[in-house]
C-alpha positions in Angstrom: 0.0 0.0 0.0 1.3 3.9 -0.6 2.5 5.6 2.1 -0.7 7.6 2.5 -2.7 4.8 2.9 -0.6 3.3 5.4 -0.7 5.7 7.6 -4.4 6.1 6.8 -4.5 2.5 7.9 -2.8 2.8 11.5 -4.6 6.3 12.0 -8.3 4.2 11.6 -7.1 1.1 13.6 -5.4 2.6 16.5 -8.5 5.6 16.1 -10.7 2.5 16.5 -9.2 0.9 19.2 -9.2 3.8 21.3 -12.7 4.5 20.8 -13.8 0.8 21.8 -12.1 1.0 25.5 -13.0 4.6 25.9 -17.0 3.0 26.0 -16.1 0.0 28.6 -19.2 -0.2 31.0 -18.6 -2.9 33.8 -22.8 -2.7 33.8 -22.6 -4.5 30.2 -21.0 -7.5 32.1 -17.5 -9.4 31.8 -18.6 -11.3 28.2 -19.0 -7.8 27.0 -16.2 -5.8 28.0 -14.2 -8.7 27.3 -15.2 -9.0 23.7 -14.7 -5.1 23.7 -10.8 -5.3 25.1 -10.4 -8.1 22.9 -11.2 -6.3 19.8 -9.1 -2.7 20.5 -6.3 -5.5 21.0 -6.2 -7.0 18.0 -6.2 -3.8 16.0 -3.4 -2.7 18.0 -1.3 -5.6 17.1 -2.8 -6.1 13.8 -1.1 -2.0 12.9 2.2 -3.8 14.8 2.0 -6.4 12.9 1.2 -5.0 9.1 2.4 -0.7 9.4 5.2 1.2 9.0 7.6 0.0 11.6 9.4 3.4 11.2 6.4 5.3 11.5 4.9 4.1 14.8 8.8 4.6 16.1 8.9 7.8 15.3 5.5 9.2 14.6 4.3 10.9 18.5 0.7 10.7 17.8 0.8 7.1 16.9 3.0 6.3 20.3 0.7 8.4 22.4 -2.7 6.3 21.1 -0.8 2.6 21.9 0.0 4.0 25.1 -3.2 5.3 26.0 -5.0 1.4 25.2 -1.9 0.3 27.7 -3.0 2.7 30.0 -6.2 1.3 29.6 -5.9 -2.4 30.5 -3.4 -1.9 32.7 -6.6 -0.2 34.3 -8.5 -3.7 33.7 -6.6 -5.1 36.3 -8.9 -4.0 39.0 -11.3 -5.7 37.5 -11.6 -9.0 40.1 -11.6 -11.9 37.4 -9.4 -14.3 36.8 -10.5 -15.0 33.7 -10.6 -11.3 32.6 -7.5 -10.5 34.3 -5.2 -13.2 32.2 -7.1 -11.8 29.0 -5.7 -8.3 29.2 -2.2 -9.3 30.8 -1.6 -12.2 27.6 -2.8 -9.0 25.3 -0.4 -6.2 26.7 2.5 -8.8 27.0 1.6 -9.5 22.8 1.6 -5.3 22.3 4.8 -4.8 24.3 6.5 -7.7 22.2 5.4 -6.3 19.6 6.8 -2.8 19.9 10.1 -4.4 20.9 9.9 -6.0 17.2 9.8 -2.8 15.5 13.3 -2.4 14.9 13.8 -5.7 13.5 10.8 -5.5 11.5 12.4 -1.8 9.7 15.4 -3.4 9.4 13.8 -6.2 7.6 11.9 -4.2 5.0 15.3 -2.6 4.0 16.8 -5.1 3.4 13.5 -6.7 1.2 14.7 -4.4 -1.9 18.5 -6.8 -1.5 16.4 -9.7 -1.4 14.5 -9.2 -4.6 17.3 -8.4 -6.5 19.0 -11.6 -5.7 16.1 -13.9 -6.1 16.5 -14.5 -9.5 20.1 -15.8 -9.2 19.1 -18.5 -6.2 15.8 -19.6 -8.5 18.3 -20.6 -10.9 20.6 -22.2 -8.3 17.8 -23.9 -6.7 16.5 -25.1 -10.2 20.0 -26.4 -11.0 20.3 -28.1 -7.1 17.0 -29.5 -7.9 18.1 -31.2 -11.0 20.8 -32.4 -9.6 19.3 -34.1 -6.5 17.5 -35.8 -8.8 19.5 -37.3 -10.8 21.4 -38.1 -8.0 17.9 -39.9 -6.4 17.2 -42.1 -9.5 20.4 -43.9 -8.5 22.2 -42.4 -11.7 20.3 -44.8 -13.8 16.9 -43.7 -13.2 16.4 -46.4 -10.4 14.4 -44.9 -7.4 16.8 -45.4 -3.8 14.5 -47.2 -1.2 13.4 -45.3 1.3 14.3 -47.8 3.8 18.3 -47.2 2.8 18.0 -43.3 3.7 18.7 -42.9 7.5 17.2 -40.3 9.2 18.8 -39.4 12.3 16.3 -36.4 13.8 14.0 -36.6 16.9 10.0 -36.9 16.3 9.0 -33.6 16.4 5.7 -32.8 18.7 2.9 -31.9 16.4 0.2 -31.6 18.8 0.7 -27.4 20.3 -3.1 -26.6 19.3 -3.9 -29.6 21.3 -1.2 -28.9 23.8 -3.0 -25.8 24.5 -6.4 -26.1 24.1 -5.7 -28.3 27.2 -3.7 -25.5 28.9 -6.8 -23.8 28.8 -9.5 -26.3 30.0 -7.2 -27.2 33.0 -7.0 -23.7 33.8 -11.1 -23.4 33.6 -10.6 -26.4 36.1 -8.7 -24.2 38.7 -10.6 -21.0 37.9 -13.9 -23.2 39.0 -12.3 -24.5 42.2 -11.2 -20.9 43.4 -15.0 -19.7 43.0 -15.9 -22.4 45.2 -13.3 -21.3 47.5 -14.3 -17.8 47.5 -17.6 -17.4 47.0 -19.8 -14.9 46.1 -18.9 -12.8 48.7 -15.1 -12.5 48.4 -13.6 -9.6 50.4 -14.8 -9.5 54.1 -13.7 -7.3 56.9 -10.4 -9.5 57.2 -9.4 -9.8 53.6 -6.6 -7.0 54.1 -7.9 -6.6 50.1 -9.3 -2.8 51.4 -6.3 -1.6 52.9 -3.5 -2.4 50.3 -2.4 -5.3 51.6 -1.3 -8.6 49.0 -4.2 -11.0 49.9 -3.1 -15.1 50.7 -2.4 -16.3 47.2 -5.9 -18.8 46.8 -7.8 -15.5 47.7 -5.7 -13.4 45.3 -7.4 -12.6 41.6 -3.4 -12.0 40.8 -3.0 -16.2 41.8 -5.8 -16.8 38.9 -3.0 -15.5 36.6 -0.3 -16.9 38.5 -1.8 -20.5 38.2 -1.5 -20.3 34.2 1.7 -19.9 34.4 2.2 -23.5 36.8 -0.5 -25.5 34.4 1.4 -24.1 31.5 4.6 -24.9 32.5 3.4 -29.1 34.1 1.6 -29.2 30.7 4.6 -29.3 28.7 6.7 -31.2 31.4 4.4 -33.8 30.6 4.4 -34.1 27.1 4.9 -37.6 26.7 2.1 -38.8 29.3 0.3 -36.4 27.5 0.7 -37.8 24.5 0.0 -41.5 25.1 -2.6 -40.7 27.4 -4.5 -37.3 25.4 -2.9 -36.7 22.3 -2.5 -40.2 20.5 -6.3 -40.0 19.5 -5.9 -36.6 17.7 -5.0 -36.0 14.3 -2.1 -33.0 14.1 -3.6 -31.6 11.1 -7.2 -31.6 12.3 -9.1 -27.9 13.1 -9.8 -26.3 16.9 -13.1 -27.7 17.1 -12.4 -31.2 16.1 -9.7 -30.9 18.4 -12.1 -29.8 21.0 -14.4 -32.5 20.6 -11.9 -35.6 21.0 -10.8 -33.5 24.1 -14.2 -33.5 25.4 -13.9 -37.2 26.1 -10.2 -36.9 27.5 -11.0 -34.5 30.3 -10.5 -37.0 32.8 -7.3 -38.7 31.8 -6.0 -34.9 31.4 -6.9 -34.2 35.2 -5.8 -37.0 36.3 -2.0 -36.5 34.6 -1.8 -32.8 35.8 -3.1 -33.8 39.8 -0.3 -36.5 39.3 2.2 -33.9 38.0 1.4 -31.5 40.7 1.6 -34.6 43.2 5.4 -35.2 41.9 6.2 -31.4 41.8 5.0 -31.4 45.9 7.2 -34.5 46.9 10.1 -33.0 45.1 9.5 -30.1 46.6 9.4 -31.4 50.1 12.9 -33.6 49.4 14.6 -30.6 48.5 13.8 -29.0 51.8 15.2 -31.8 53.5 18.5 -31.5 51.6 18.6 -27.7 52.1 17.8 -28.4 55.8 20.7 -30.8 56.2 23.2 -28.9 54.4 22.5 -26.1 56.5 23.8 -28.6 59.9 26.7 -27.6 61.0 29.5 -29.8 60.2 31.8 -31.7 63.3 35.1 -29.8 63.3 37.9 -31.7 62.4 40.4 -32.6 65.1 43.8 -31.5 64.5 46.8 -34.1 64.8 49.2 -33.3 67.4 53.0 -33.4 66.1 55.4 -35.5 68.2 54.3 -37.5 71.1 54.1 -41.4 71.9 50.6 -41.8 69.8 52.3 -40.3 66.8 55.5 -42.8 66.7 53.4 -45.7 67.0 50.3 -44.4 64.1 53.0 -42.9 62.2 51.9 -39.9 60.1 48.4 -40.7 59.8 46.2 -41.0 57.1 46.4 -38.4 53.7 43.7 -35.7 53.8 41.5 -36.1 51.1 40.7 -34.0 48.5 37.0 -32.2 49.0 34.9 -33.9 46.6 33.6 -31.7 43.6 30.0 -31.0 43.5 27.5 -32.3 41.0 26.0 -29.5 38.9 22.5 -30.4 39.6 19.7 -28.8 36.6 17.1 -27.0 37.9 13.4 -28.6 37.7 10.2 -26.9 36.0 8.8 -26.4 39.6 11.8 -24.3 40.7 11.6 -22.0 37.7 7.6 -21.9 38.7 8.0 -20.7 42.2 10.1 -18.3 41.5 7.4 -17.0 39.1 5.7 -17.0 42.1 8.0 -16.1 44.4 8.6 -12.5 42.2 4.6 -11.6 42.4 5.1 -11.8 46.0 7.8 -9.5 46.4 6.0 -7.4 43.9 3.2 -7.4 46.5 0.5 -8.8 44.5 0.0 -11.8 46.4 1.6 -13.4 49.4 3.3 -17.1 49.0 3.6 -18.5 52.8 7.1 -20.2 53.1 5.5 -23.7 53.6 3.9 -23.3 50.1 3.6 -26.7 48.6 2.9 -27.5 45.0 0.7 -30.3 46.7 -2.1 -27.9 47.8 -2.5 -27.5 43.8 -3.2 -30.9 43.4 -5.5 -31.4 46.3 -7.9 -28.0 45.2 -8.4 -29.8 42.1 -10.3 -32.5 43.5 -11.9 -30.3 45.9 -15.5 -31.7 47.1 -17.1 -28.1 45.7 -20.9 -28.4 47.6 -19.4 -30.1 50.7 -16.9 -27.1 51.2 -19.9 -24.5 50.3 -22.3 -26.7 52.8 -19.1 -26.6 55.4 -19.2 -22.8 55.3 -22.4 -22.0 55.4 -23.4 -23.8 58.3 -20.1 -22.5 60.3 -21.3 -19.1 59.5 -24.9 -19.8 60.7 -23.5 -21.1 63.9 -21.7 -18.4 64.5 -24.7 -16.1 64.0 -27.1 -17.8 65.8 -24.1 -17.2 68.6 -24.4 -13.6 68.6 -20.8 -12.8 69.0 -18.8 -13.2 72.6 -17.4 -16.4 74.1 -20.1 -18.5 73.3 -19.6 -18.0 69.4 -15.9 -18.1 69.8 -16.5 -22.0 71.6 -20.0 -22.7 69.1 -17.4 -21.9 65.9 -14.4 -23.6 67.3 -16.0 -26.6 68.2 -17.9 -26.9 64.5 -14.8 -26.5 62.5 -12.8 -29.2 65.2 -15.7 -32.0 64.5 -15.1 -30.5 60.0 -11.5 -31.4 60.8 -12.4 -35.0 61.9 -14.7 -35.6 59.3 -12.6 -34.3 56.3 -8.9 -33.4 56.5 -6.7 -31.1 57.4 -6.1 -29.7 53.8 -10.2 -29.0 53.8 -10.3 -27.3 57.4 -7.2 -25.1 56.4 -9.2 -23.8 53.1 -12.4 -23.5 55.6 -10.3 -21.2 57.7 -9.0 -18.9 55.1 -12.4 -19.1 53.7 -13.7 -17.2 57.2 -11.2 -14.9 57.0 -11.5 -13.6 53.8 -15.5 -13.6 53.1 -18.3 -11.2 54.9 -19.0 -12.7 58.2 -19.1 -12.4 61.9 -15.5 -14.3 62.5 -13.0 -12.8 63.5 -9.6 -13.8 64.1 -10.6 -14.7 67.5 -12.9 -17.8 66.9 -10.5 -18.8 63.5 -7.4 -18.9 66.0 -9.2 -20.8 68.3 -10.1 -23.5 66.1 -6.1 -23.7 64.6 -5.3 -24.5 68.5 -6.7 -28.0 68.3 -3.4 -28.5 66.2 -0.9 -26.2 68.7 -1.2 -22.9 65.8 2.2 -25.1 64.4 3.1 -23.5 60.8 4.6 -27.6 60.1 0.9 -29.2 60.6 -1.3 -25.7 59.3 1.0 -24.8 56.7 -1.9 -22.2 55.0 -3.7 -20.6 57.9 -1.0 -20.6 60.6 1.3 -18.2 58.4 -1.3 -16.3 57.2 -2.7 -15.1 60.7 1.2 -15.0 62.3 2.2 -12.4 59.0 -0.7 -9.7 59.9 1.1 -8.0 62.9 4.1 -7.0 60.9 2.3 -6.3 57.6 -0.6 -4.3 59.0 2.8 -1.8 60.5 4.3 -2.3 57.0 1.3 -1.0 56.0 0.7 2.0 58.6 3.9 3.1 57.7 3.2 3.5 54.0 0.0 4.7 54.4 1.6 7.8 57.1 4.7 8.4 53.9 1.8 9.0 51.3 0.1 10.4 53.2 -3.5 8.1 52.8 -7.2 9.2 53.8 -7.8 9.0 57.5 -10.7 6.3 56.7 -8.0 3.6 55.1 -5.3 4.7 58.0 -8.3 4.0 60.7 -9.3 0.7 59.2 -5.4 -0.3 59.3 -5.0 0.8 62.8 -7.8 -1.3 64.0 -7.0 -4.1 62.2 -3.0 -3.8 63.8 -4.7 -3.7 67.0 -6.7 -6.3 66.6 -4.1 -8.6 66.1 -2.0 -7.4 68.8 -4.9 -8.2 71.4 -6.1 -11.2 69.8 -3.3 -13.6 68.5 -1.2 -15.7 70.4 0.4 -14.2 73.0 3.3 -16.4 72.9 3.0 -17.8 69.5 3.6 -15.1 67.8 5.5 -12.7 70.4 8.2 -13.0 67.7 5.4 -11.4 65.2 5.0 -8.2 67.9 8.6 -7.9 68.0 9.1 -7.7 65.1 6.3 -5.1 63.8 7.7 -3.1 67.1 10.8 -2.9 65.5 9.6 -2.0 62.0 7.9 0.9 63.7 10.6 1.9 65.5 13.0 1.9 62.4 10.9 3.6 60.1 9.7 6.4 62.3 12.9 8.5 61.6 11.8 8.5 57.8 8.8 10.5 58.6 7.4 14.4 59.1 8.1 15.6 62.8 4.2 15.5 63.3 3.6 11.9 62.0 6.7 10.7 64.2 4.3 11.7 67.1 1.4 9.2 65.8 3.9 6.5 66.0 4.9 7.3 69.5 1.9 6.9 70.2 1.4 3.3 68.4 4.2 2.7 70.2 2.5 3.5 73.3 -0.6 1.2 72.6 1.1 -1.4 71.7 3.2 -1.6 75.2 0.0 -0.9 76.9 -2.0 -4.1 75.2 0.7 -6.4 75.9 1.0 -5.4 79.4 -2.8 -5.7 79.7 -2.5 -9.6 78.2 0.1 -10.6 80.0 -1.4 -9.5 83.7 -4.3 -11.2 82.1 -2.6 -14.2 81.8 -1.1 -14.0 84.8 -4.0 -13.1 87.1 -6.5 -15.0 84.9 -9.3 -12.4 84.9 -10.2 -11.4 81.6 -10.3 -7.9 80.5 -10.4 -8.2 76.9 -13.4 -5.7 76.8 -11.8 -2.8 78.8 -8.4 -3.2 76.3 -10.9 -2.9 73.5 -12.3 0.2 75.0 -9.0 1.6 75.2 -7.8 0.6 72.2 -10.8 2.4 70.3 -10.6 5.4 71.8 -6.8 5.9 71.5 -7.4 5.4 67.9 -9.7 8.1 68.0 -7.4 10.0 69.3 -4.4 9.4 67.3 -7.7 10.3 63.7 -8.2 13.6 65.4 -4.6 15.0 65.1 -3.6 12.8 62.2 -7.0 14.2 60.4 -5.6 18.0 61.2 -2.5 16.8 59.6 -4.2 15.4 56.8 -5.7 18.7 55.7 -2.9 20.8 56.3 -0.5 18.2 54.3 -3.3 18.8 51.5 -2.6 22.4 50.6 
């Protein structure tokens, strides 16, 4: 096309793709806005793909509408779907590669021009190569060589990548399915930490729904030859997406059952590499140093020749390590937080997960808890109904049960769901989900303060965080978790130089509270009256307090 009309061409696409996010309304529903992201993609990369690679690298008004549909869905994000979510990240990720491949793709049109003028010559040579391979192939005299006499020395290639991921995708519907069970419809109660900026557990994390694409993807084609005598056998390379689809129908179960298994193997490695790391770390006996001279040395003589220290095995890293570390660099991204007892084998026990027994579990927990009407006696009714869920399930389903408390709208707090972890002594090695995720809050919620004090934040966000800190400190394990206190003591303590003069004093005074709430718990505990109520009382109005200065700050910080 003439340069007029390519540039005519990127002006309408790009024009048009602008135009269709501009109109998103999340009251048209995820299919539609979905369809309408889709399409402003695929113009985008279609101009990529087919304009002037110059242009769009030079050009400001092209560059400014490609960045404004990146501004766009990176603005998607906050849309909580899973599904959604991985749709606009797959789509930026195929713009931005894209934009990288505009200097290669100028650099390849100028040199088209050399490659047309030298396309006669290799026609002829190729013609002539031609007729000599096959002269050479009728044996000289015109008799054919047998096929059976030409070796072929090449791997079998794999043939099967549209099947390969058309069963990315259905295993990932699979785990999308299970985490709706898991959250519910009413994802985000008052303990999420969601509201206040903090990363959320990673099974109640819409980042995770992303995240997990990455682990099938990666098992999927770790498992290529399983997959292939098991899935892939029945399906003819050449044949379309839908008759694809339809022999996959029939193979659904197989596929599960090859990606639990893989998930299973990726665990118990897992867990064996632990071990090693656990016994390297052991400290070593010190060797004991030969005395010179002496009786003992005449009659051993010199003693034995130190060895040489054996040379290490360069062992290669395996799929699961390269996967959590995916992982692990979300988390210190702070999308979504990875306990260190993460196991690869909660993966394969959510995919089997018992979907209207789990939703039956929950509802009649929160019921109980209900008809309880807060206090002591719904702190006993809940902890006693989630011990006798523990003996009729397992401990994998009563750990999911517990997050599931914590993270959707209901009257438990962290009170009653630590109360029910004590059956099994709140130990991280038998509760490796819940335990971390209730000993982290202390020291992230003052991570959090912090932050929100730097920015500064509203006064409602800091006053939700503040309560939440607090209700930590009086509620969790006094023991357990003194580390957990100590810690978040000391994160306030370092951090409070980094601050305005004025703000330094609202962290005195956390400082202040915090002393104060221990104390209170540990005469408690020694005296064995209980005066949870009256540290409540104080607590709340202290944080009123420390809102009425910090909201005169606020203001003043605002002008």
């Amino acid at each position: 096309m003439s340069e007029e009309q390519q540039k005519d061409f990127e002006k309408i696409e790009l024009t048009a793709a602008m135009t269709e996010l501009s109109s998103l309304n999340p009251e048209e529903g995820k299919g539609a806005m979905m369809a309408q992201v889709d399409r402003a993609a695929l113009r985008v990369l279609k101009v990529l793909r087919e304009g002037n690679p110059d242009k769009l690298q030079s050009d400001a008004t092209f560059l400014a509408q490609i960045k404004f549909v990146m501004q766009i869905m990176e603005q998607c994000k906050d849309f909580r779907d899973g599904q959604f979510t991985r749709l606009v990240r797959q789509h930026a990720e195929d713009i931005m590669t894209g934009l990288e491949a505009l200097p290669k793709r100028s650099k390849e049109i100028k040199e088209e021009k050399k490659r047309k003028a030298e396309e006669a010559k290799r026609l002829a040579e190729q013609e002539e190569s031609e007729a000599r391979a096959r002269k050479i192939a009728s044996g000289g005299d015109g008799s054919p060589i047998h096929e059976e006499e030409i070796e072929i020395d090449e791997e079998p290639e794999f043939n099967y990548e549209l099947a390969e991921k058309l069963c990315i995708q259905s295993v990932v519907r699979h785990f999308d399915s299970k985490l709706d069970v898991l959250r519910s419809t009413h994802l985000y109660g008052r303990h999420s930490t969601e509201d206040i900026g903090i990363p959320a557990h990673f099974l109640y994390s819409i980042e995770f729904s992303v995240l997990i694409e990455d682990a099938v993807r990666a098992l999927v084609i770790d498992s290529r030859e399983v997959l292939t005598r098991r899935v892939y056998n029945d399906i003819d390379p050449e044949a379309d997406e839908e008759a694809i689809r339809v022999i996959l129908r029939d193979k659904s179960k197989p596929l599960l059952e090859v990606v639990h298994s893989g998930f299973s193997g990726w665990g118990s490695s897992q867990t064996e590499a632990a071990k090693r790391a656990g016994e390297s770390d052991k400290p070593k006996k010190a060797a004991t140093k030969e005395k010179k001279g002496g009786l003992f040395a005449k009659l051993l003589g010199k003693g034995k020749k130190e060895e040489a220290p054996k040379k290490k095995k360069k062992v290669e890293r395996e799929t699961w390590e390269d996967v959590l570390d995916i992982f692990k660099e979300a988390q210190n991204k702070g999308e979504v937080f990875f306990p260190k007892t993460f196991n690869f084998s909660i993966l394969a026990y959510l995919m089997n997960l018992r979907d209207n027994l789990f939703k039956g579990e929950g509802d009649r927990i929160i019921q109980i808890a209900e008809q309880a009407q807060g206090g002591s006696s719904a702190k006993g009714a809940v902890a006693r109904a989630l011990e006798q869920s523990f003996k009729q399930n397992d401990q994998n389903f009563f750990e999911m049960l517990i997050l599931n408390l914590l993270y959707t709208k209901n009257s438990i707090g962290l009170d009653e769901v630590q109360s029910a972890c004590m059956g099994q002594k709140l130990d991280a090695g038998r509760l490796p989900l819940s335990v971390p995720e209730l000993g982290r809050r202390p020291v992230a919620y003052a991570e959090q303060i912090i932050k929100l004090l730097k920015e500064p934040a509203e006064p409602r966000v800091l006053k939700n965080c503040l309560e939440f800190f607090f209700e930590s400190i009086l509620v969790l394990h006094l023991i357990k978790f003194d580390k957990e206190f100590k810690n978040a003591v000391t994160h306030f303590e370092a951090e409070k130089e980094n601050l305005a003069k004025p703000l330094q004093g609202v962290v005195d005074g956390v400082l202040g509270l915090i002393d104060r709430v221990l104390f209170a718990r540990q005469q408690a505990r020694e005296t064995g009256e209980d005066t949870t109520m009256q540290t409540k009382d104080t607590i709340n109005h202290t944080i009123g307090k420390f809102m009425t200065a910090y909201e005169n700050m606020y203001e003043k910080m605002k002008k």
